[in-house]
C-alpha positions as CSV (number, residue, x, y, z in Angstrom):
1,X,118.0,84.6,126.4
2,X,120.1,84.2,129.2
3,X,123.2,81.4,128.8
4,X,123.1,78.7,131.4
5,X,125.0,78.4,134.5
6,X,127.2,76.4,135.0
7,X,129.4,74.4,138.1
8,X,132.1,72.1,137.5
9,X,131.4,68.5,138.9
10,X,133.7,66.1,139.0
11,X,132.8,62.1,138.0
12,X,135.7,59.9,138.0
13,X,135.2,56.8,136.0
14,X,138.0,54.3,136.3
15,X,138.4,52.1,132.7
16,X,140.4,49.3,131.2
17,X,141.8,51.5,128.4
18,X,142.3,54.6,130.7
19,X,141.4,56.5,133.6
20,X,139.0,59.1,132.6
21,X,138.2,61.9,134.8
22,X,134.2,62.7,133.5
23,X,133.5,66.6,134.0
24,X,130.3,67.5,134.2
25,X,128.4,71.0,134.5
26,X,125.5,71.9,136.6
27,X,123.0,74.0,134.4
28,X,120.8,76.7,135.0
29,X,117.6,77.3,132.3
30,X,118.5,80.6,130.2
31,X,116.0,83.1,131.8
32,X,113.1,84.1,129.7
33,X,113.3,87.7,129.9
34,X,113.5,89.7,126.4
35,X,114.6,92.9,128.0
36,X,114.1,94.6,131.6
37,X,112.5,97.8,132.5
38,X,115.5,100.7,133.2
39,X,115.7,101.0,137.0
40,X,113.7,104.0,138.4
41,X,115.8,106.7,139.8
42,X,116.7,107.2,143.4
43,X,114.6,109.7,145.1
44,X,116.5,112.2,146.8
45,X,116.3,112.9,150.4
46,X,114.2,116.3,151.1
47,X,116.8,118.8,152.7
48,X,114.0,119.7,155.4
49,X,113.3,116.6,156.5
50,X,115.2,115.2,160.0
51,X,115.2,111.8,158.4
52,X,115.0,109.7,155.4
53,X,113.9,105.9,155.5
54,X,112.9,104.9,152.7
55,X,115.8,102.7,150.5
56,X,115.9,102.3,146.8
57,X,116.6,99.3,145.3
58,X,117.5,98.5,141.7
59,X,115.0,95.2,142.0
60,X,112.2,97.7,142.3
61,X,109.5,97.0,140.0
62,X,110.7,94.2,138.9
63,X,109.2,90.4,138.1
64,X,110.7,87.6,139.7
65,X,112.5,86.4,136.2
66,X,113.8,89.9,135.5
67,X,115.3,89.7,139.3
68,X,116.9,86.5,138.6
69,X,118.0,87.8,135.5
70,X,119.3,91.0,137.3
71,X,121.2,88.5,139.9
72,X,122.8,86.3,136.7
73,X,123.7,90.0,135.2
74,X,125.8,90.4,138.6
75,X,127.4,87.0,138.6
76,X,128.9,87.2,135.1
77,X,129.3,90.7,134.6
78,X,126.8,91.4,131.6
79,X,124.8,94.1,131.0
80,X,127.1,96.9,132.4
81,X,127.0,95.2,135.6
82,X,130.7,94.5,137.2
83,X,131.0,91.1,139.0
84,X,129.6,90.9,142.1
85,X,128.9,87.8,143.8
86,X,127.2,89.3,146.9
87,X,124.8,91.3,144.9
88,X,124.1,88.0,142.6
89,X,123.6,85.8,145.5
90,X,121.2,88.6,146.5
91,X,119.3,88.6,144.0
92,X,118.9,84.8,143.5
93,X,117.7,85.1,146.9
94,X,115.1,87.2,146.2
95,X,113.8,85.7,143.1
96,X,113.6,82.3,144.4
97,X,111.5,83.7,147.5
98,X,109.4,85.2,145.3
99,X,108.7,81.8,143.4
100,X,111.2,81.7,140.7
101,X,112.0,78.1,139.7
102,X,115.6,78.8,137.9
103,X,117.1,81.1,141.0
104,X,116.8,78.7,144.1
105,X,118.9,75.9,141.5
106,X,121.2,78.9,140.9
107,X,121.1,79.8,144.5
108,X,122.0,76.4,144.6
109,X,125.2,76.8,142.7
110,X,126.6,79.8,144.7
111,X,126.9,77.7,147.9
112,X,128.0,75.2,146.0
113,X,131.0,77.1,144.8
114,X,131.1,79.2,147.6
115,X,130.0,82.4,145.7
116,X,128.9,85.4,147.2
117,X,128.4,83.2,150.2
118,X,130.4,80.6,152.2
119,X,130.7,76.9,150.7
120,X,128.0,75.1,152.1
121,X,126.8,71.6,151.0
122,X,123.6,71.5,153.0
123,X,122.5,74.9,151.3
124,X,123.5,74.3,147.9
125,X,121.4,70.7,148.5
126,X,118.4,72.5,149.7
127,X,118.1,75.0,146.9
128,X,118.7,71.7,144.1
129,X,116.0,69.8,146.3
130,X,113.7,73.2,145.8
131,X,114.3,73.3,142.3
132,X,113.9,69.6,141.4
133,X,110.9,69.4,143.0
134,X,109.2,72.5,141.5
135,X,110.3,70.2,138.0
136,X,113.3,72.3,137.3
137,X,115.6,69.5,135.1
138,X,118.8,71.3,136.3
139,X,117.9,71.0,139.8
140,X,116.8,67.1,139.2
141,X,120.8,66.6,137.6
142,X,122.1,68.8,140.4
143,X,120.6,66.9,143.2
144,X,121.0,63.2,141.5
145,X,125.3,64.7,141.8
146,X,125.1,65.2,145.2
147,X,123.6,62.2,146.4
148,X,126.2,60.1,143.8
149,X,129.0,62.3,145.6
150,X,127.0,62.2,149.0
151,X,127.7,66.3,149.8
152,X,125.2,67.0,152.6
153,X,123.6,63.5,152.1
154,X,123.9,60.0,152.5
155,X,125.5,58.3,149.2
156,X,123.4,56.8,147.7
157,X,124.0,55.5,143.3
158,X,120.1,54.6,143.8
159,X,119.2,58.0,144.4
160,X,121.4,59.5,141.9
161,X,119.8,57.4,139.1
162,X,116.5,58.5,140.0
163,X,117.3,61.9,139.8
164,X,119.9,62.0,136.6
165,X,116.9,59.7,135.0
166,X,114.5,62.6,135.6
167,X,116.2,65.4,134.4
168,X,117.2,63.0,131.6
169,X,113.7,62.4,131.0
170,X,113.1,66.2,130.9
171,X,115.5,66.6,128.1
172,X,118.5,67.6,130.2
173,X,121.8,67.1,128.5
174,X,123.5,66.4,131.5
175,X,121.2,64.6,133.2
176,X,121.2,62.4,130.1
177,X,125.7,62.3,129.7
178,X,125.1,61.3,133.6
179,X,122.9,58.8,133.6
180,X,124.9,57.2,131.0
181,X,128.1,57.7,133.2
182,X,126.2,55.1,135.7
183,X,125.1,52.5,133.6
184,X,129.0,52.1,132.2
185,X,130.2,52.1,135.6
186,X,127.2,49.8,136.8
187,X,126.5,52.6,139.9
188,X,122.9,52.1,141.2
189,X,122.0,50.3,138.2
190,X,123.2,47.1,136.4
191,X,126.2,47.6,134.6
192,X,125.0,48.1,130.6
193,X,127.2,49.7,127.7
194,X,124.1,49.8,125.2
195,X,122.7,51.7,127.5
196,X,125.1,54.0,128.7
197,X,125.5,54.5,124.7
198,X,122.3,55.2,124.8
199,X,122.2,58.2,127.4
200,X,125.7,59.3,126.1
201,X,124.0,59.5,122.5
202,X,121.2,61.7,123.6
203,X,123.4,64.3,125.2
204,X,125.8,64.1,122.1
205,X,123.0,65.2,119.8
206,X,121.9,67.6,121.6
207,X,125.5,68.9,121.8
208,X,127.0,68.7,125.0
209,X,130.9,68.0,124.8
210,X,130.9,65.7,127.5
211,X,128.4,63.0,126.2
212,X,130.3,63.8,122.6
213,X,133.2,63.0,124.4
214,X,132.2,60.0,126.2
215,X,130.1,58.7,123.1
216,X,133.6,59.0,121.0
217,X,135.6,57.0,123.9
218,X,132.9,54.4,123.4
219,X,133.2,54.2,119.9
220,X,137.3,54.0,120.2
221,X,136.9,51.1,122.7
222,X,133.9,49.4,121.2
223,X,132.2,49.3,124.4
224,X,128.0,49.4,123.6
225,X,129.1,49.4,120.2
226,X,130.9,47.8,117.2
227,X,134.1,49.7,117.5
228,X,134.8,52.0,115.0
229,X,137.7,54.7,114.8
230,X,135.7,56.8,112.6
231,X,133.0,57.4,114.6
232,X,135.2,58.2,117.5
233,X,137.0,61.0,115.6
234,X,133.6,61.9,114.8
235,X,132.3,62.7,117.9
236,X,135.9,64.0,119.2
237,X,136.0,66.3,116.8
238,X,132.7,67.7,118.0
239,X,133.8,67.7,121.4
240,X,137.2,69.1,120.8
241,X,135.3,72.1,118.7
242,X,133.8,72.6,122.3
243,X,137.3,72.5,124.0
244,X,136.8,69.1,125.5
245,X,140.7,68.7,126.3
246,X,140.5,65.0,126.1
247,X,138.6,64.6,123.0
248,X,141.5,66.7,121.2
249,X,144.0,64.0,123.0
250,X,142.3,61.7,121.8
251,X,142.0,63.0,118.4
252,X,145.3,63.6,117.9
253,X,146.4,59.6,119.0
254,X,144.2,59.0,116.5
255,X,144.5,60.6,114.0
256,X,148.2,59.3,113.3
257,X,148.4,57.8,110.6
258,X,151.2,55.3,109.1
259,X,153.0,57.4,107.0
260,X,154.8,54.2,105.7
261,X,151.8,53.0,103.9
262,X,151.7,56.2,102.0
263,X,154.1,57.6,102.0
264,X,155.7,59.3,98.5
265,X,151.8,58.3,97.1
266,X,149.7,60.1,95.0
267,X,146.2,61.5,95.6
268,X,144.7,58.8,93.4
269,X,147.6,56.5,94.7
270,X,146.1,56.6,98.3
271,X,142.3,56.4,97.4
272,X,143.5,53.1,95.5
273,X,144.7,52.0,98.8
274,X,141.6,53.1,100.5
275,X,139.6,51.3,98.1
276,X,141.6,48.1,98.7
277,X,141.2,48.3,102.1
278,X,137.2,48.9,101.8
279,X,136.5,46.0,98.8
280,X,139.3,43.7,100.8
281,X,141.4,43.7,97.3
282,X,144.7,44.0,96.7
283,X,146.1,41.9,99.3
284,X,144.7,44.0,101.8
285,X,142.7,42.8,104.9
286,X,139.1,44.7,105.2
287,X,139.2,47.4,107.1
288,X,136.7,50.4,106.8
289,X,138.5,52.3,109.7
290,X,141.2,52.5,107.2
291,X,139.2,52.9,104.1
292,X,137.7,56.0,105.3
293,X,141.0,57.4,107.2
294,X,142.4,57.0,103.6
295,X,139.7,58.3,101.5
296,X,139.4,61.6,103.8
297,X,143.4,61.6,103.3
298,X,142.8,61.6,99.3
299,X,139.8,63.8,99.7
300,X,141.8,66.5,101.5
301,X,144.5,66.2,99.2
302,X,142.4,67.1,96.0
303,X,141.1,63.5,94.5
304,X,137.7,63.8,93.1
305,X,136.6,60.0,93.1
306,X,137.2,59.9,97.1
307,X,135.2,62.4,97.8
308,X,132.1,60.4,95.8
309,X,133.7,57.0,98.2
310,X,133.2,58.7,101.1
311,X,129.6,59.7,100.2
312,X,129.2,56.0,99.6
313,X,130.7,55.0,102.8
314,X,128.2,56.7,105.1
315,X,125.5,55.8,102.9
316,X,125.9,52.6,103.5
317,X,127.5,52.9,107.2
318,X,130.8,51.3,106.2
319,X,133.0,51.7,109.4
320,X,130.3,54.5,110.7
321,X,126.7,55.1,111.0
322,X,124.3,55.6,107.9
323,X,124.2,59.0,108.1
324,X,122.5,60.4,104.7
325,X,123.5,63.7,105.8
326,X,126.9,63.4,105.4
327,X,126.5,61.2,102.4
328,X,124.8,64.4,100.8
329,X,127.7,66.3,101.7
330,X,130.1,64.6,100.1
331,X,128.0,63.7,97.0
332,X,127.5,67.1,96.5
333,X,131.2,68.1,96.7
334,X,131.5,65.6,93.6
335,X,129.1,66.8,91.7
336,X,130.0,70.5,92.1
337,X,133.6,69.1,90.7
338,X,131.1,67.6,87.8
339,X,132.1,63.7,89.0
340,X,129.8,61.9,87.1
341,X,129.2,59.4,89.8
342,X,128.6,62.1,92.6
343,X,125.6,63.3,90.0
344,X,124.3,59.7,89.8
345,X,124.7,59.3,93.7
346,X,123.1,63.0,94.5
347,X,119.9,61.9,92.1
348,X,119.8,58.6,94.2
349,X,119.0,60.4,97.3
350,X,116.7,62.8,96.0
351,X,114.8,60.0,93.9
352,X,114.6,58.4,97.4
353,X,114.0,60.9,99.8
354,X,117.0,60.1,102.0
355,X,118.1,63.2,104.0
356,X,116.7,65.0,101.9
357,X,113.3,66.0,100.4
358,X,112.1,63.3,98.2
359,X,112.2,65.1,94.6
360,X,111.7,63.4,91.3
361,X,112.6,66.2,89.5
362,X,116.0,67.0,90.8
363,X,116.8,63.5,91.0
364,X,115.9,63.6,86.7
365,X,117.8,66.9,86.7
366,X,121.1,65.0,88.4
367,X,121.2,62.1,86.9
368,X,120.7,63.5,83.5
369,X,123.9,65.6,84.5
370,X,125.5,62.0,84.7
371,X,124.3,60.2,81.9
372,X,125.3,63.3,79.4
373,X,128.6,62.1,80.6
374,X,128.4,58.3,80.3
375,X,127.7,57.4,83.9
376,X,125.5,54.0,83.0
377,X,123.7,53.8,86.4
378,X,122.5,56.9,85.6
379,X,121.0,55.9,82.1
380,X,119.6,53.2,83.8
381,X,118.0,55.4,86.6
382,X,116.8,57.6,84.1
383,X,115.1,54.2,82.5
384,X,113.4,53.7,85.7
385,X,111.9,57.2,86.1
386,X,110.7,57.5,82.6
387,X,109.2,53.7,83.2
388,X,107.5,54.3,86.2
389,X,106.4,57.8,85.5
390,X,108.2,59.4,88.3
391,X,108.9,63.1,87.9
392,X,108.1,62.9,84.2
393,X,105.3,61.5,82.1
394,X,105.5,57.6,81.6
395,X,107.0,56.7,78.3
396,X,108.2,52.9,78.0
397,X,110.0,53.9,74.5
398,X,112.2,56.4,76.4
399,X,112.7,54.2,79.1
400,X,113.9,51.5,76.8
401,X,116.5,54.0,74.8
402,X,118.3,54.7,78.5
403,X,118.1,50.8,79.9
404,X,119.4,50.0,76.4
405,X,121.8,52.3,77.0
406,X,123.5,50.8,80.2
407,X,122.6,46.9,79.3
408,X,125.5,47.8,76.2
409,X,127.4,49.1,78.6
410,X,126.8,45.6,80.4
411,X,124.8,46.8,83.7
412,X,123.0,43.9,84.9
413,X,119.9,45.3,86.5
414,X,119.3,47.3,83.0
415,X,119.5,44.6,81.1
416,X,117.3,42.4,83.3
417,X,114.8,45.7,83.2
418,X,115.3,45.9,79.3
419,X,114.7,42.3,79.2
420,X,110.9,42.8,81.3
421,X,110.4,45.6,78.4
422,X,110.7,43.1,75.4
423,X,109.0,40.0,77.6
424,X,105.8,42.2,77.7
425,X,106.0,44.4,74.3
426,X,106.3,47.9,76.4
427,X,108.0,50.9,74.2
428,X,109.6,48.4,72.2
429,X,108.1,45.5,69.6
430,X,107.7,42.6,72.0
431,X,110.2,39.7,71.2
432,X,110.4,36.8,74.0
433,X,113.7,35.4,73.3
434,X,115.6,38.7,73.3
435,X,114.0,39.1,76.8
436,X,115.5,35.6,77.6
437,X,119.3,36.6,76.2
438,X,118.9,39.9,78.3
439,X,118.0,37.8,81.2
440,X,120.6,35.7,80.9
441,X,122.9,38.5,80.9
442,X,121.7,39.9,83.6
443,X,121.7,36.3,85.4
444,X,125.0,35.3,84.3
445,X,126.2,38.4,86.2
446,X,124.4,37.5,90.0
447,X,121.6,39.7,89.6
448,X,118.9,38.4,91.3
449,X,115.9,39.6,89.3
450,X,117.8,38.4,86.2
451,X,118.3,34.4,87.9
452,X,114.4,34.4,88.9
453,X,113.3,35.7,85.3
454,X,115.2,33.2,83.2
455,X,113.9,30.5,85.4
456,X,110.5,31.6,84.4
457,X,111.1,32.0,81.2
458,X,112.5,28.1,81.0
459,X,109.8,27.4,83.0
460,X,107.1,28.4,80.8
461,X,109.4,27.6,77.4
462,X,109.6,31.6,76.5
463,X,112.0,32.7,74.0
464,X,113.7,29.1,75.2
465,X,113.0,25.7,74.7
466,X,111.2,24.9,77.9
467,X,113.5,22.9,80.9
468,X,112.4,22.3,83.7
469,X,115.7,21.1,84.8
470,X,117.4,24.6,83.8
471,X,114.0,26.4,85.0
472,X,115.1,24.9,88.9
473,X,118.6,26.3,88.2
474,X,117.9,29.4,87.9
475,X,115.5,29.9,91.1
476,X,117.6,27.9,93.0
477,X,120.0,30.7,92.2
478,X,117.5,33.6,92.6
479,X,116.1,31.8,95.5
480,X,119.4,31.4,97.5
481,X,120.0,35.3,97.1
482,X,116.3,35.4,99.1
483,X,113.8,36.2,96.1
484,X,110.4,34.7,97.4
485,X,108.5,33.9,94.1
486,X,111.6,31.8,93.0
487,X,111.3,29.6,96.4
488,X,107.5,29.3,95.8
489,X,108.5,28.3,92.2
490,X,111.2,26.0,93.3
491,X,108.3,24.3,95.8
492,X,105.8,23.6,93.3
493,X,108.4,22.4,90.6
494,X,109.7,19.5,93.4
C-alpha cells in the first residue's frame, strides 16, 4: 500500500488564548497495487533498418493504478526510482486520462506546489474538481481549501463547508479536522464549539495530529468542552508523538508543575496530596486536573496505590473522559505489583464487561487474588457472584461466608446483602431481626438499599417492633438518594 500524499495548507485561525496557525495536509488514497509487473525490456533497433520509430516506455503494460503508482514511485523516490518530478507529473497525467480517480487529485497537488510543472492554481483546481466529483474524499478536502482560500476561485466559506462536510462524511481525516476548523471560527457556518469538538474528535481518533492537536487546544481552553488539562496533555501527547510542533509547546507549558507543592515529598507523600486534591480533603480545593497531574507524578515515581487511583480516575472520568481502556491499564499495572485493590478493580471490569470482554470467570479469578489478601470489596464481590450464580454454581451458603466476611469488616452494601440473606433464610438459618441490625448497619452508613430495607422492615414490624413513624424515616432517607419503591412506600404511608 502506497502512503498518502500530502500538500501543506495553511488555515490561520485567530483565538483569544493564542494565534494558532492550523496546518493542514492534502491527502492522496494509498494506491491499491500489491506489486507491479517488471518493465519489459527495450527492443533494440535492427542495424539494417534506415529507421526506428517505435519508443519504449516503462508504463507499458501497465494498469492505470500501477501507472499512478509508477508516477508516486517517481515523486518520492521509492522503489529504486530517483526523484523526479517531471516523470511523476507524467505519469499522473497518464493515469488520470486513463480514468484513475487518485492521479488527477495528485495531479492536483503537483500544480499546486508547482512540481514537475509550473505553480498553477486553475490546474491544481481542475484536477481536485475531477477528483471530487468522481467521489474521491481527498479531492472533496482539496477543493473545499481552495474555495475557503479562493486560489483559482471565488472565496467562498459556503462552498468550503460543503466540500470539507463531504469528504468529512467520506471518512476523511482532514476533511473532518477542517470542517471542525469552520465551525470554531463560525466561517460559512454558525459559529459552534460542540461542534467543531465534534469534527476535531473524529480526525483525532482516527489519528491525524492536527485534529489531536486542535482537540487538545480545545480541551486546554474549555472551548466545546468542560476544560480539562488532562485531556489536553492527552491529546498533545498524541499529537506531539506525530511531531505536531505546537502540541509539544503546549505540552511542555503544561506540564510544569509547582515544584513548591512537592517539593522534598515522598512518592506516597505526593499521591496523599493527589488524593486531597481529588476527595477535596485536607484543606485542599477540588481539583482533578491536579489530582491526576499528581497521581501520574507518584505513579512515575514508583507508588503502587496511585497507579490503582489513576485507574479509578478514568473510570469514573474524573478530570477526563471515562475511558475503560486506560482504566484497564492502569488496574492492571496494580495488580501485576499484587495491589490488592488493582485485583478488586480489574475483576470489576471483567465482571462487567467494560473495555473488556465480559468474563465471570476472570473476574472470580481476580477478585479471589484480592480477597486472599483482605481486600473486603472483593469478599463482597465474590458474595455476589456465588449469589447470583455468575461464573460459578449458585451457592447462598458461600455467598453468605464472603458478605459476612466484608459486613465484619463494616462494608455497608455487604452487610445490607447479608442482611437480604438472613430476611429470606438463603444459605444461612433465616432470623428477621439480625436482618434488621444488618440493615441498620448498612443504613446508618448512607447506603441506600440498607435506608429502603429497614423502612420495610419497620414497616411490616420484622425483626423490629413495627413504626410507622421510623418506617417513613428510613424511605424518606432511601427515597431522597432516588430509590423508587421507597417513594411509592412513602406515598401510600401519607
Amino acid at each position: 500500500m502506497k502512503k498518502l500524499l500530502y500538500i501543506v495548507l495553511v488555515a490561520v485561525m485567530l483565538l483569544p488564548m493564542a494565534a494558532i496557525a492550523q496546518i493542514g495536509h492534502v491527502q492522496a488514497p494509498p494506491s491499491k497495487t500489491t506489486s507491479k509487473p517488471k518493465p519489459k525490456p527495450k527492443p533494440k533497433p535492427n542495424s539494417n533498418s534506415k529507421s526506428y520509430t517505435k519508443t519504449y516506455d516503462e508504463s507499458d503494460g501497465m494498469t492505470p493504478s500501477e501507472i499512478r503508482d509508477l508516477g508516486y514511485d517517481y515523486q518520492y523516490g521509492k522503489n529504486g526510482k530517483s526523484v523526479n518530478y517531471t516523470k511523476a507529473v507524467k505519469y499522473y497525467r497518464i493515469a488520470a486520462d486513463r480514468g484513475n480517480v487518485d492521479a488527477c487529485n495528485d495531479l492536483g497537488v503537483m500544480y499546486y506546489n508547482g512540481n514537475g510543472v509550473s505553480l498553477d492554481y486553475s490546474q491544481a483546481t481542475y484536477y481536485f474538481r475531477k477528483a471530487a466529483n468522481a467521489g474521491d474524499r481527498q479531492g472533496m478536502g482539496n477543493l473545499g481549501y481552495m474555495y475557503e482560500k479562493g486560489l483559482s476561485v471565488p472565496q467562498s466559506y459556503t462552498e468550503a463547508v460543503k466540500w470539507y462536510r463531504k469528504s468529512a462524511e467520506k471518512g476523511s481525516s482532514y476533511g473532518c479536522n477542517n470542517l471542525g476548523l469552520m465551525y470554531e471560527n463560525g466561517n460559512g457556518v454558525t459559529k459552534d464549539n460542540y461542534e467543531a469538538v465534534k469534527w476535531y474528535r473524529k480526525a483525532a481518533e482516527n489519528g491525524y495530529q492536527y485534529g489531536q492537536r486542535n482537540l487538545g487546544r480545545m480541551y486546554e481552553y474549555g472551548y466545546g468542552v468542560t476544560k480539562s488539562t488532562s485531556q489536553a496533555i492527552y491529546w498533545y501527547e498524541k499529537a506531539a508523538a506525530q511531531g505536531n510542533s505546537y502540541a509539544k509547546e503546549r505540552l511542555e507549558a503544561l506540564k510544569k508543575v509547582d515544584e513548591t507543592e512537592i517539593a522534598g515529598k515522598t512518592p506516597s507523600e505526593i499521591r496523599s496530596l493527589a488524593y486531597n486534591y481529588q476527595k477535596g480533603t485536607g484543606g485542599k480545593t477540588k481539583d482533578y486536573d491536579k489530582a491526576l497531574k499528581y497521581y501520574k507524578i507518584a505513579a512515575d515515581k514508583g507508588n503502587i496505590e496511585a497507579l490503582n487511583d489513576l485507574g479509578v480516575m478514568h473510570q469514573y472520568g474524573y478530570g477526563c473522559d471515562v475511558n475503560y481502556n486506560e482504566a484497564y491499564s492502569w488496574y492492571m499495572k496494580a495488580a501485576d505489583k499484587n495491589y490488592a485493590w488493582g485485583q478488586n478493580n480489574l475483576g470489576y471490569l471483567y465482571e462487567k464487561g467494560y473495555g473488556v470482554a465480559q468474563d465471570y470467570s476472570k473476574a472470580l479469578s481476580w477478585y479471589q487474588k484480592a480477597a486472599n489478601q483482605g481486600n473486603s470489596s472483593a469478599n463482597a464481590n465474590l458474595g455476589w457472584l456465588y449469589e447470583n450464580g455468575y461464573g460459578v454454581a449458585q451457592n447462598y451458603s458461600t455467598a453468605a461466608t464472603y458478605y459476612r466476611k466484608a459486613a465484619d469488616k463494616g462494608l455497608a452494601w455487604a452487610q445490607n446483602n447479608l442482611g437480604v440473606l438472613y430476611e429470606h433464610g438463603r444459605g444461612v438459618v433465616k432470623d428477621v431481626a439480625e436482618a434488621a441490625r444488618l440493615y441498620r448497619k448498612a443504613a446508618d452508613q448512607g447506603q441506600v438499599m440498607g435506608q429502603r430495607n429497614l423502612g420495610h422492615m419497620y414497616e411490616m414490624g420484622l425483626g423490629v417492633a413495627k413504626d410507622i413513624s421510623q418506617a417513613k424515616y428510613w424511605y424518606k432517607k432511601a427515597a431522597d438518594q432516588g430509590n423508587q419503591y421507597a417513594k411509592d412506600r412513602l406515598d401510600a404511608l401519607k
